[in-house]
C-alpha positions as CSV (number, residue, x, y, z in Angstrom):
1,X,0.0,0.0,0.0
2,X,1.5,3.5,-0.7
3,X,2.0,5.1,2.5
4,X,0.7,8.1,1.4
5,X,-3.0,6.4,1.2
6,X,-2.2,6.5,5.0
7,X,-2.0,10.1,6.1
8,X,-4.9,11.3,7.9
9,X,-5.7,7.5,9.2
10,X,-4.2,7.1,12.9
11,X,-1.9,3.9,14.2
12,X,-2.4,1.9,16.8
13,X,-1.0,4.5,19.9
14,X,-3.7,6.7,18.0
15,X,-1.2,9.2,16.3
16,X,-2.0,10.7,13.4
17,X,-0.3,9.8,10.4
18,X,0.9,13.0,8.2
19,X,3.2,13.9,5.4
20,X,7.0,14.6,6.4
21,X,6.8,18.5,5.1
22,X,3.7,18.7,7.6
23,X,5.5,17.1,10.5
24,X,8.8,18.7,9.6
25,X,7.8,22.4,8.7
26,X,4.3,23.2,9.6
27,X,3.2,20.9,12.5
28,X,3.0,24.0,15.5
29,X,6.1,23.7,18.0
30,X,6.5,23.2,21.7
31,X,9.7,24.1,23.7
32,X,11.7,21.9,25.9
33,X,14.7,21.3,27.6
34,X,16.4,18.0,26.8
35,X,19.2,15.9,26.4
36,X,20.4,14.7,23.0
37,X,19.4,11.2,24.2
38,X,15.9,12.4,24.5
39,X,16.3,14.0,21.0
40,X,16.3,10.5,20.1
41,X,13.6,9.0,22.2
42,X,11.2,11.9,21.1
43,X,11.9,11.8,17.3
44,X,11.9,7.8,17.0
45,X,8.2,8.6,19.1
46,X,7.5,9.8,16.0
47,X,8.6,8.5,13.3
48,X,7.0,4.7,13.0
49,X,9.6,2.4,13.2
50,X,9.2,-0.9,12.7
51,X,12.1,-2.4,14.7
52,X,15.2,-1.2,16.4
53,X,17.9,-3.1,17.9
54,X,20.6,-2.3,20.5
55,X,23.7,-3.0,22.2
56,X,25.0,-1.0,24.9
57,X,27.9,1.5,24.5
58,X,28.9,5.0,25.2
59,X,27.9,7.4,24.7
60,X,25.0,6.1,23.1
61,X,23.7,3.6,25.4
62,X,20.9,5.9,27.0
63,X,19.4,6.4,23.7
64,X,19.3,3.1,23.0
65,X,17.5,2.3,26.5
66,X,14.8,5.1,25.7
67,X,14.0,3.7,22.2
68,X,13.7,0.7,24.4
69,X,11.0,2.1,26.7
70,X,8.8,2.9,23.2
71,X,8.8,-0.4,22.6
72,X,7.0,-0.7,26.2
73,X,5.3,1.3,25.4
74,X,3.9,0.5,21.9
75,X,5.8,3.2,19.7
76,X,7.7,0.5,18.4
77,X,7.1,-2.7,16.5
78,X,10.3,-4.7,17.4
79,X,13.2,-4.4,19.7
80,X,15.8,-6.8,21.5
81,X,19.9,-6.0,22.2
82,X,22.2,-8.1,19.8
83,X,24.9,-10.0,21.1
84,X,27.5,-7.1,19.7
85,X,28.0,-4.1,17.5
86,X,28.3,-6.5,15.1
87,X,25.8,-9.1,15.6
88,X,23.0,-5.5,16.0
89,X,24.0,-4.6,12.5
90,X,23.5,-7.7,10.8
91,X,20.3,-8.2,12.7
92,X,19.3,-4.9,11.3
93,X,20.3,-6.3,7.7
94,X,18.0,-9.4,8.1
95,X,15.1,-6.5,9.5
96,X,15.7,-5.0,6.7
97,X,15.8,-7.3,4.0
98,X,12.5,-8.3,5.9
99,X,10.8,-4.6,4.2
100,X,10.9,-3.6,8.0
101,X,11.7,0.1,9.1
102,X,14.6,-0.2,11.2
103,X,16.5,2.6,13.5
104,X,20.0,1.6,15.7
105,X,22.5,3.6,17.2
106,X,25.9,3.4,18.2
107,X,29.7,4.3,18.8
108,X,33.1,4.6,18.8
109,X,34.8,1.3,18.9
110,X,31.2,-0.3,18.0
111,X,31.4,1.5,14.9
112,X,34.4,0.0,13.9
113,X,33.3,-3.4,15.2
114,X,30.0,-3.1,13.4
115,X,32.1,-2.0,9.9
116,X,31.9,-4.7,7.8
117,X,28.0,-4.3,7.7
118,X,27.7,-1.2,6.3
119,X,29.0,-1.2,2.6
120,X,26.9,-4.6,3.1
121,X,23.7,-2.2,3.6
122,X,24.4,0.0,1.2
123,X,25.4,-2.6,-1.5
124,X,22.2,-4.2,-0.7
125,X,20.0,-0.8,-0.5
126,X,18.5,-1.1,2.8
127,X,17.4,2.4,4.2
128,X,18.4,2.1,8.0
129,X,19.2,4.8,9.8
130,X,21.5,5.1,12.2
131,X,22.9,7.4,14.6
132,X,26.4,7.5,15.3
133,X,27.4,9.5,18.7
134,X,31.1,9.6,17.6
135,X,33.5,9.2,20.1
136,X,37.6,8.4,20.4
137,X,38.2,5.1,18.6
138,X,42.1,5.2,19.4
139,X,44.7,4.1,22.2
140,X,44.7,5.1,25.0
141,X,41.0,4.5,25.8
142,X,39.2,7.3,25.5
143,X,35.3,7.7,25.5
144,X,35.1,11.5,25.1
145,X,34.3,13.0,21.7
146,X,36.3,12.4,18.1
147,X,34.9,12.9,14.4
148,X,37.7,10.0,13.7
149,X,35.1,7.5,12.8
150,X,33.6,9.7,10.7
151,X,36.5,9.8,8.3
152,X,36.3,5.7,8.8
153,X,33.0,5.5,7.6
154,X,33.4,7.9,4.2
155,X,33.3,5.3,1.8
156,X,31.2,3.0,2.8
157,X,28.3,4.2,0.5
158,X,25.6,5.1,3.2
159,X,24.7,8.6,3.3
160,X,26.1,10.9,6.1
161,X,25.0,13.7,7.8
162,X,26.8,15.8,10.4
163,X,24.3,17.6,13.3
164,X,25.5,20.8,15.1
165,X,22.6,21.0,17.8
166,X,20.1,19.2,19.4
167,X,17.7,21.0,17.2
168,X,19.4,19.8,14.5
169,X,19.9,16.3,15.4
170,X,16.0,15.8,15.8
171,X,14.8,17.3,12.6
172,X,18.0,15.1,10.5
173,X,16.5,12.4,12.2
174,X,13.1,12.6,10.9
175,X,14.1,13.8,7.7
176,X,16.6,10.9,7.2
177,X,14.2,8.3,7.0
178,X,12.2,9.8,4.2
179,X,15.4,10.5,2.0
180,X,16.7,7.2,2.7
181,X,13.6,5.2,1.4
182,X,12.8,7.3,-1.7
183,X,13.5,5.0,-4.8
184,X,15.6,6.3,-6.5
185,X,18.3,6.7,-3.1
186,X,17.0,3.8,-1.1
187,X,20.6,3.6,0.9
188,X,21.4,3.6,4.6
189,X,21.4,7.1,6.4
190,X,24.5,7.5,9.1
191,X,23.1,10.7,11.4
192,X,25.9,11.9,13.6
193,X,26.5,14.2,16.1
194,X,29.4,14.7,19.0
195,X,29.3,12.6,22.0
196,X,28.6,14.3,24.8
197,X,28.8,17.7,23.2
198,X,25.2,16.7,22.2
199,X,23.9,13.3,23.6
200,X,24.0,14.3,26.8
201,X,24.0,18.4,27.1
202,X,20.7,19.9,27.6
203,X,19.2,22.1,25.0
204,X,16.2,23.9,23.9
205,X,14.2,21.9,21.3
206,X,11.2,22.9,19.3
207,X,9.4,19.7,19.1
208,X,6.0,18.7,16.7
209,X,3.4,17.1,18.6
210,X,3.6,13.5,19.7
211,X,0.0,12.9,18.7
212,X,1.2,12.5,14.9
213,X,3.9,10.4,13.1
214,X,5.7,9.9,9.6
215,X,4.3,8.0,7.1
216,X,5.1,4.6,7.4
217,X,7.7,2.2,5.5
218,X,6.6,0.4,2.2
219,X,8.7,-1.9,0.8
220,X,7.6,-2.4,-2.6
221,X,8.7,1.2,-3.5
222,X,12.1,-0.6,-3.0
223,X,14.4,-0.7,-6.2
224,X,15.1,-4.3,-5.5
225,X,13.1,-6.7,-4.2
226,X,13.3,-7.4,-0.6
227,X,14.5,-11.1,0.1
228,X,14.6,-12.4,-3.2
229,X,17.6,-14.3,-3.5
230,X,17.4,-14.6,-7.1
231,X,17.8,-11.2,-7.8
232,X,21.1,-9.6,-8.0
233,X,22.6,-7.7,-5.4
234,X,20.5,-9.3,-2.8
235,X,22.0,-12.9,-4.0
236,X,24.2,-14.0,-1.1
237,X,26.5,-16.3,-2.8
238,X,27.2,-16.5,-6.6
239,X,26.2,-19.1,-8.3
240,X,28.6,-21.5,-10.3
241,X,27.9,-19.7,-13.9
242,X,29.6,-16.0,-11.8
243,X,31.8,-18.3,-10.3
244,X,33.7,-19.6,-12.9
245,X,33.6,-16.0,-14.5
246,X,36.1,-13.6,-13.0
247,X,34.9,-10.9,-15.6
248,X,31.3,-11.2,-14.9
249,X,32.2,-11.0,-11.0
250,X,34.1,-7.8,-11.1
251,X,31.9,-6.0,-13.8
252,X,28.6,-6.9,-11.7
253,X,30.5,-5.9,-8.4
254,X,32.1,-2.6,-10.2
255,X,28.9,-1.4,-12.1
256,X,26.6,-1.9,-8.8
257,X,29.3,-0.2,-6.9
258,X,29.0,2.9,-8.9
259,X,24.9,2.4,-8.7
260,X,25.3,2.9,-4.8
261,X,27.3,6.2,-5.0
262,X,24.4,7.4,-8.3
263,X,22.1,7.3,-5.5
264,X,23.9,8.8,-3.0
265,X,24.1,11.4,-5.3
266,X,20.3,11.3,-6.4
267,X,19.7,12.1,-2.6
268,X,20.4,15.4,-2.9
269,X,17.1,16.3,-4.0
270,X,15.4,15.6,-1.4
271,X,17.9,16.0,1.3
272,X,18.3,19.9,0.4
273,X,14.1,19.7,0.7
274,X,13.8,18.2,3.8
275,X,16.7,19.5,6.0
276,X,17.0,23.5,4.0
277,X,20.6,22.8,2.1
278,X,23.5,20.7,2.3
279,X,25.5,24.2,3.6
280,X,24.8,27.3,5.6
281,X,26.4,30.4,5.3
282,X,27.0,33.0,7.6
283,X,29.0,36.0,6.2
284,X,30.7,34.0,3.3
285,X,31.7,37.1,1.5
286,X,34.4,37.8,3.9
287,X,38.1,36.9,2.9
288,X,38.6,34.7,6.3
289,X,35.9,31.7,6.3
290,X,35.8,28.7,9.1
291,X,34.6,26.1,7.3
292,X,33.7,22.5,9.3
293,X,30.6,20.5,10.4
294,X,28.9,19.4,14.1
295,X,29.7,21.1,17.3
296,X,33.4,22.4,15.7
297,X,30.7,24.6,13.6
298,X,29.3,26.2,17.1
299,X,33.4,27.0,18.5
300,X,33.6,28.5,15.1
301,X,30.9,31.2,15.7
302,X,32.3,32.4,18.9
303,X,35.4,32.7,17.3
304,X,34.0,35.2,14.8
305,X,32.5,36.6,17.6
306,X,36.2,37.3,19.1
307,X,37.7,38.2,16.0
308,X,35.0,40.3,15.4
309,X,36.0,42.4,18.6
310,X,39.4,43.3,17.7
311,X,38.1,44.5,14.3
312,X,38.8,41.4,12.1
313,X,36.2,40.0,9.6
314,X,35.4,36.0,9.6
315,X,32.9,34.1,8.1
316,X,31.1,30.8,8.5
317,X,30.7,27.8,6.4
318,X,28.6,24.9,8.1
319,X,28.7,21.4,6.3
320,X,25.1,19.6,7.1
321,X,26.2,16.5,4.7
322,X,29.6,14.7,4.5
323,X,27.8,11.6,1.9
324,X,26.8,13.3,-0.5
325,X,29.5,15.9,0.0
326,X,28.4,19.4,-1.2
327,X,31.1,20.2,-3.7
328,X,29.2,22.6,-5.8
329,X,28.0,24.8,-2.8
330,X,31.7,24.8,-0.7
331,X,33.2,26.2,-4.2
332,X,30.4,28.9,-4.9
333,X,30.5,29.3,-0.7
334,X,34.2,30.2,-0.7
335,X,34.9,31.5,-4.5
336,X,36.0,34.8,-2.3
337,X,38.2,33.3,0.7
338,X,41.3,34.2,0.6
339,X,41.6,32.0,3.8
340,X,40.2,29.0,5.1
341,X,40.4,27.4,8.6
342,X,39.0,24.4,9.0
343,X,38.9,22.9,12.8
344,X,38.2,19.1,13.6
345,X,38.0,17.1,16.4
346,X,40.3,14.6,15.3
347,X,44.0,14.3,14.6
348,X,43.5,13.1,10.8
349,X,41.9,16.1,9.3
350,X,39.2,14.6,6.9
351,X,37.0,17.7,6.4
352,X,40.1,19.9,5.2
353,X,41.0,17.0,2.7
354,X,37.4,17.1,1.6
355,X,37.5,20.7,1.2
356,X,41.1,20.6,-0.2
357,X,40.1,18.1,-2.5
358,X,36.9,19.9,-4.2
359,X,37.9,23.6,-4.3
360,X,40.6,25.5,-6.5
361,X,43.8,27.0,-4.9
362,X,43.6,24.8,-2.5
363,X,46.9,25.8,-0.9
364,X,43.7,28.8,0.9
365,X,43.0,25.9,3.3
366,X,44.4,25.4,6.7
367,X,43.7,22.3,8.0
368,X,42.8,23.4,11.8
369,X,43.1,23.7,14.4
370,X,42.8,19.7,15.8
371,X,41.4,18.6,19.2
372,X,41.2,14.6,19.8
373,X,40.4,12.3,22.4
374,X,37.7,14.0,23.8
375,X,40.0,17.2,24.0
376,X,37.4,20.5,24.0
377,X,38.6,23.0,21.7
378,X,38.0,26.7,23.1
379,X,37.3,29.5,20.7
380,X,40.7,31.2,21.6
381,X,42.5,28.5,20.1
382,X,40.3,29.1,16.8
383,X,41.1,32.3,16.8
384,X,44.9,32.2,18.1
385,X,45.1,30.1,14.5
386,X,43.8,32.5,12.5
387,X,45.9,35.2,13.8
388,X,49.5,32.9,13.7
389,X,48.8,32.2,9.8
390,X,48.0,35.9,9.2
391,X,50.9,37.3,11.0
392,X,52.9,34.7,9.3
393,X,52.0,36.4,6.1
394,X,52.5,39.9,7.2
395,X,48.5,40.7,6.9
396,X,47.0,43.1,9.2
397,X,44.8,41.2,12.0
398,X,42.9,44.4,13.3
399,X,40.8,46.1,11.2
């Protein structure tokens, strides 16, 4: 049935079931105060899944124990805890494959645990969303907040997006699952957002009522068929007639390979009308632009602010999506920029390689300042940057 015969029918907890634009942009809004872990509770509340399934591990374990208490509570379908990060994502494969909706979330470490199944989603098309609380993957132990997984999970084909704020992080979560399930993407959504910074700071968040809910998941609008393992990609094992063709194997795994990161691509459409752009700008037309994505975004502004003080001019450039990455609108976005900062919490630096990577001249971009392993990074060190690499070329830093 298409889901959209749906709206204005109610589910079984009696919400009502609307279109995404409705719920997203003109459902009226009420205020509250609330961890990023509620963020989660409240949008999965809303957004009819069909099963989730979890396995503890900071700093995501909270949210995975509120989508638990839905499932108490009839919000949703399906729910257990897998034996481990990897065990969860392959359970969320077989959901999946089932023509169920299906929402996990994890970590760090799990991330990496859970890797092998996520060019396995994507390569198989199945529209899970997850959330991804990043933390620090590396030795020593840390649990405190890293992008470094982020940069891990680039090319695995699922769609990425970055959240700054709480705010943020619900709407991206709503919207995610509509993008992810629209035929012609039909790929696996990774939301992220900074440990701690977010999951479990307060924050004000205009939330849409609880008495309505996205339109459900159908299945046959897939662009394969779910659990037909006849049908290439969703064949699990080749049969003899691939086997004994080494061409045939490579061309089928090469082509569909290149079908995966089409569609990532395709999403763009309807990411940019669901979440308001791949980019925001904030005084782009000056000469000195900090350009990153999540909670490095926010330090970024109050370094303006700073800068601003003692007379120097700095814009903003706030990355929303990393897959599909918006090459187009970071060119237009800093055409002007005579420098560009770029700060990360992590030690690798991925953002100013994908900026580096996609922009002319691309000797403008200064990749940092870096905080890592949980490291906060004040403002003055944002700024202290800018002014060391325009002393260092004999420009003026006060207006």
């Amino acid at each position: 049935m298409d889901p959209k015969s749906l709206v204005g029918t109610f589910n079984k907890k009696g919400q009502k079931i609307v279109e995404p634009e409705y719920l997203l942009f003109e459902a009226p809004r009420t205020q509250h105060f609330m961890t990023g872990s509620e963020v989660v509770k409240e949008a999965i509340r809303r957004a009819s899944i069909d099963v989730s399934i979890a396995y503890p591990i900071t700093p995501q374990s909270e949210a995975a124990a509120l989508v638990g208490e839905l499932y108490v509570e009839g919000y949703v379908g399906e729910y257990f805890r897998g034996e481990n990060e990897f065990a969860v994502m392959s359970e969320c494969a077989g959901a999946s494959f089932g023509g169920a909706r299906v929402f996990t979330t994890t970590s760090g470490p799990g991330t990496l645990r859970a890797y092998e199944n996520f060019p396995m989603w994507a390569g198989s098309r199945l529209p899970i969303v997850i959330n991804v609380m990043v933390r620090g993957v590396n030795s020593p132990l840390s649990i405190q907040p890293d992008t470094l997984e982020i940069g891990m999970i680039l090319e695995t084909g699922m769609l990425i997006w970055h959240a700054e704020t709480a705010q943020e992080f619900l709407d991206f979560l709503l919207a995610s699952f509509i993008v992810a399930e629209e035929p012609d993407v039909h790929l696996p959504v990774a939301v992220c957002i900074d440990g701690f910074f977010v999951s479990h700071t307060k924050d004000m968040v205009m939330m849409p009522p609880a008495d309505i809910a996205l339109t459900p998941y159908d299945p046959y609008r897939s662009p394969v068929p779910c659990m037909d393992m006849e049908v290439p990609p969703i064949r699990m094992m080749r049969d003899p007639f691939v086997m004994k063709s080494n061409y045939i194997s490579y061309a089928t795994h090469a082509s569909w390979q290149q079908e995966v990161r089409a569609a990532c691509e395709r999403s763009r459409k309807h990411t940019i009308r669901l979440i308001g752009g791949l980019i925001e700008e904030e005084n782009a037309d000056a000469e000195i632009l900090i350009v990153s994505s999540g909670t490095a975004v926010a330090q970024g502004r109050e370094a303006v602010r700073l800068l601003a003080e003692e007379g120097v001019d700095v814009g903003i450039v706030k990355i929303k999506t990393i897959r599909p990455f918006p090459h187009q609108e970071v060119r237009q976005a800093l055409r002007n920029a005579k420098h560009i900062f770029v700060p990360e919490f992590n030690v690798a630096g991925w953002m100013a390689r994908e900026i580096k990577a996609c922009i002319p001249d691309n000797d403008r971009v200064y990749a940092g300042p870096h905080v890592a392993g949980g490291m906060t990074m004040p403002p003055e060190v944002i700024v202290e940057e800018i002014k060391k690499v325009l002393s260092g070329r004999k420009e003026a830093v006060h207006g």
